[in-house]
C-alpha positions as CSV (number, residue, x, y, z in Angstrom):
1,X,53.4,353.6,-75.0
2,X,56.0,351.7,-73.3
3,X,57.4,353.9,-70.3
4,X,60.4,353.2,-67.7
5,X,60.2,355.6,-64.5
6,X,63.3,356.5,-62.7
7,X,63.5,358.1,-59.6
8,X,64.6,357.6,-56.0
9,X,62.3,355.7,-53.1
10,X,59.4,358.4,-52.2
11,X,59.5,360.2,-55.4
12,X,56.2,358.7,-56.2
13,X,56.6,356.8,-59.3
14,X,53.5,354.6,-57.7
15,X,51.1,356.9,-57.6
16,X,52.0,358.7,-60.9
17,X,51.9,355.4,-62.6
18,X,48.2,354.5,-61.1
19,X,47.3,357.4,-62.6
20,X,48.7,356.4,-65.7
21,X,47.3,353.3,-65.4
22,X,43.8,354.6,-64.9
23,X,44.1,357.5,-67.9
24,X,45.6,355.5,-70.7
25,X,44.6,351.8,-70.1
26,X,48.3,350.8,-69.8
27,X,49.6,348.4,-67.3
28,X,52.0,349.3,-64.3
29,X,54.5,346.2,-64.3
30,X,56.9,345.7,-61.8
31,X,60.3,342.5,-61.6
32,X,58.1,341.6,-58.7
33,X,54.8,340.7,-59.8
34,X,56.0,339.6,-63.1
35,X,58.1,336.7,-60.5
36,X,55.4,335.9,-58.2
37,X,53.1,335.6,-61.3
38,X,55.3,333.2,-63.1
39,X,56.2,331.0,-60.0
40,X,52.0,330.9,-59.9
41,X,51.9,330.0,-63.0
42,X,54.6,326.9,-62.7
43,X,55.9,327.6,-66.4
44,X,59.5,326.5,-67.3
45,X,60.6,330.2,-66.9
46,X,59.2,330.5,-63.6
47,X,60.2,327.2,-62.5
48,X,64.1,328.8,-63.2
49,X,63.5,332.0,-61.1
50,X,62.2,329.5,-58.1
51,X,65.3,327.9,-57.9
52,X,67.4,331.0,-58.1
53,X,64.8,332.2,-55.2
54,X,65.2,329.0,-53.0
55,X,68.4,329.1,-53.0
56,X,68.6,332.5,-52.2
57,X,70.0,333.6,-55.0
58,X,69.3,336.9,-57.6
59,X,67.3,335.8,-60.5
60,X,70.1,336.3,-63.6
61,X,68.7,339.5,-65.8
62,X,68.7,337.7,-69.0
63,X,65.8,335.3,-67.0
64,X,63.8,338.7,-66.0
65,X,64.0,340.0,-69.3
66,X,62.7,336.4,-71.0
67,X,59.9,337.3,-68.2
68,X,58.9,340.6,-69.0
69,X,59.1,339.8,-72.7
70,X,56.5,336.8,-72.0
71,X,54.2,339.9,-69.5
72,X,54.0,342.1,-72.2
73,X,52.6,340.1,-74.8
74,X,49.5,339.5,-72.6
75,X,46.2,341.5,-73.7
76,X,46.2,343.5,-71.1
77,X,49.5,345.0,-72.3
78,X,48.2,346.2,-75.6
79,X,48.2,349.8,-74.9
80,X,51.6,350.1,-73.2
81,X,53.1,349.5,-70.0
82,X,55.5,351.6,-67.8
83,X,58.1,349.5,-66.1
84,X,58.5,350.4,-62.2
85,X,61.5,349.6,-60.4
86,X,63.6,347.8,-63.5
87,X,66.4,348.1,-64.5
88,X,67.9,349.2,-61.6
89,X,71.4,349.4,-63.1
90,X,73.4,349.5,-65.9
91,X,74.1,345.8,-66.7
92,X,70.4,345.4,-66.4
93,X,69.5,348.7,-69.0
94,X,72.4,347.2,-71.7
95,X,70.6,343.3,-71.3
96,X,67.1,345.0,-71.6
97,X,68.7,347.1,-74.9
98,X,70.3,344.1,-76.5
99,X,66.9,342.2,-75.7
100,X,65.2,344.3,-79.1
101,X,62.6,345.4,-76.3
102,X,61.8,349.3,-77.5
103,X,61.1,351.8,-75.4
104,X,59.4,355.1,-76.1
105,X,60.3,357.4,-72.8
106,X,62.4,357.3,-69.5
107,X,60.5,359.7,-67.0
108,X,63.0,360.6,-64.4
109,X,61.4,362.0,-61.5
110,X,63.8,364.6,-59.5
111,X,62.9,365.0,-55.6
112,X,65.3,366.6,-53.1
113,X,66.5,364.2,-50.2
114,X,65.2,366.3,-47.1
115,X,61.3,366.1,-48.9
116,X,61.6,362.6,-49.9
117,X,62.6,362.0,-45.9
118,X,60.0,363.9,-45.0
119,X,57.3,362.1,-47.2
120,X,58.6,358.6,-46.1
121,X,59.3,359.4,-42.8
122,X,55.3,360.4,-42.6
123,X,54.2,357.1,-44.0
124,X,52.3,354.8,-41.7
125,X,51.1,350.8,-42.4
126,X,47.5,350.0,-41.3
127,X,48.7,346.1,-39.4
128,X,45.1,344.7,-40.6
129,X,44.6,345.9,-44.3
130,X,47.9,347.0,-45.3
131,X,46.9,350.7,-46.2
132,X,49.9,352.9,-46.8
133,X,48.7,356.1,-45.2
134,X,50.7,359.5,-44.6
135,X,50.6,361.9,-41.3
136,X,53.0,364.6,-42.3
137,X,51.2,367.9,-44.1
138,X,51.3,368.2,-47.3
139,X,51.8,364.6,-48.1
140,X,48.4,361.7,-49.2
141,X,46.3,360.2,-47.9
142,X,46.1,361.6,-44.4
143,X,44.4,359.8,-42.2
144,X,42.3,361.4,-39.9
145,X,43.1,359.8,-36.5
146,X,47.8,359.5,-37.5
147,X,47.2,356.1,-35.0
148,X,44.4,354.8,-36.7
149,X,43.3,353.3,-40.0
150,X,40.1,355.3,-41.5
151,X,39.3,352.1,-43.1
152,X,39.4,349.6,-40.4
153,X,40.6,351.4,-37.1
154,X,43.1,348.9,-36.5
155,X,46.5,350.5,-35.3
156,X,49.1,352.2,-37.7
157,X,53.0,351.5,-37.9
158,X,56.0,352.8,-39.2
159,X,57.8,350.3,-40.6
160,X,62.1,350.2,-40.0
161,X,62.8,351.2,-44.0
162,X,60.8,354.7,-43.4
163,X,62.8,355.5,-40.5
164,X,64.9,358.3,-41.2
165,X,68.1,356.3,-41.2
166,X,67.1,353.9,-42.9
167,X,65.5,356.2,-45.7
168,X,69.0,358.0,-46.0
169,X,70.5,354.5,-46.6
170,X,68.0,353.6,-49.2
171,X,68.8,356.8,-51.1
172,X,72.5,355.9,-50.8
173,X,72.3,352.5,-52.7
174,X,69.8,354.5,-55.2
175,X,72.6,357.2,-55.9
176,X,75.1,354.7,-56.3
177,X,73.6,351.7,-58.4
178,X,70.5,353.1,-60.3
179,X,71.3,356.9,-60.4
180,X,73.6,356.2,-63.4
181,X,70.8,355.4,-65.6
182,X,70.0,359.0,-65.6
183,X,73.0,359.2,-67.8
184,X,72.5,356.3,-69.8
185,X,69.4,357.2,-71.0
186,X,69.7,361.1,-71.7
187,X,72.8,359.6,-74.2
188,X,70.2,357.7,-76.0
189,X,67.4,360.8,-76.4
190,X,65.1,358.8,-74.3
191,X,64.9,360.7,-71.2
192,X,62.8,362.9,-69.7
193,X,63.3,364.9,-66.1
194,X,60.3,365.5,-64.5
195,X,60.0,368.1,-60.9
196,X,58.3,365.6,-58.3
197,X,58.3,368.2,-55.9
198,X,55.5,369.9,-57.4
199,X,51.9,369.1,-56.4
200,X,50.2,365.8,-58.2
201,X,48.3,367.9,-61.0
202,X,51.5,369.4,-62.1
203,X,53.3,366.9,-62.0
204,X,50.8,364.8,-64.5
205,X,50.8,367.9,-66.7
206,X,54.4,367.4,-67.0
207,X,54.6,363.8,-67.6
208,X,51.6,364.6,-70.3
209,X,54.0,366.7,-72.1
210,X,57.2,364.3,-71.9
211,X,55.4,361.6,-73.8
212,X,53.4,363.2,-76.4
213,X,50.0,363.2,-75.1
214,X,48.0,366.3,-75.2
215,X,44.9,365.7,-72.8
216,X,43.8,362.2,-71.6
């Protein structure tokens, strides 16, 4: 099952694909981990994305692709994969296309802008652990002190992209360089809209019935 998953920041294409992730066996991939990973690894493809990074620079699409096509070959990949934040736009979806890489379903998730402020604009940072908690209603994991992480009590921040201004901003560039994918896709019978504003089991039951998959 090899899965992309569209949507706008906050739509929560993370969670639904750790869900995935822990239901089918497949693997959640994401342009940065396959990077980091290569740059670890100190291969001829990763040295080539270093430089661009030194320097700076955007790592060229073709060299992503060449990644992602060396990712998915690992074991762990043998059951599928759902690709999380790439492509991002339409140069990126043609070089991905004329790459021979096949994929099976484009989930686009479909969130209103005033929730998806709301969501973001509730998400706090543990500074210790990291933990990505939430304090508005509705919205996971609530902590149960909103200035204090349940795991380690150290102190909880909200960091400057899930400010409100800054979320708007984010969903700006979203509309305008990645939106168009919507598009793209639907003219190639690949894709699949999906209600994110639902609750999580509905949302799941949705996404069971986009790709095929009965019960897991």
């Amino acid at each position: 099952m090899k899965l992309i998953f569209l949507g706008p920041p906050g739509a929560g294409k993370g969670t639904y694909s750790q869900a995935l992730v822990e239901q089918l066996g497949i693997v959640q991939i994401s342009t940065g981990d396959i990077l980091r990973s290569a740059i670890k690894e100190g291969g001829a493809l990763g040295k080539k994305a270093k430089e661009y990074m030194d320097k700076g620079m955007l790592v060229p699409d073709d060299l992503v692709i060449n990644l992602l096509k060396d990712r998915i070959k690992h074991p762990d990949c043998g059951k599928g994969f759902i690709l999380d934040g790439f492509p991002r736009t339409i140069p990126q979806a043609e070089a991905l296309e004329k790459s021979g890489l096949k994929i099976d379903k484009v989930i686009n998730f479909n969130v209103k802008d005033d929730l998806i402020v709301y969501r973001l604009s509730g998400r706090r940072v543990c500074e210790v652990c990291k933990t990505a908690w939430n304090i508005n209603k509705g919205c996971v994991p609530i902590p149960k002190d909103p200035k204090k992480c349940d795991k380690d009590g150290s102190p909880l921040i909200q960091r400057e992209d899930d400010k409100p201004e800054a979320i708007k901003k984010r969903l700006e560039v979203y509309r305008e360089q990645t939106a168009p994918l919507i598009d793209f896709y639907k003219k190639r019978n690949l894709l699949a809209d999906i209600n994110a504003s639902n609750d999580l089991p509905k949302i799941m039951q949705e996404i069971r019935k986009a790709i095929g998959i009965k019960s897991f």
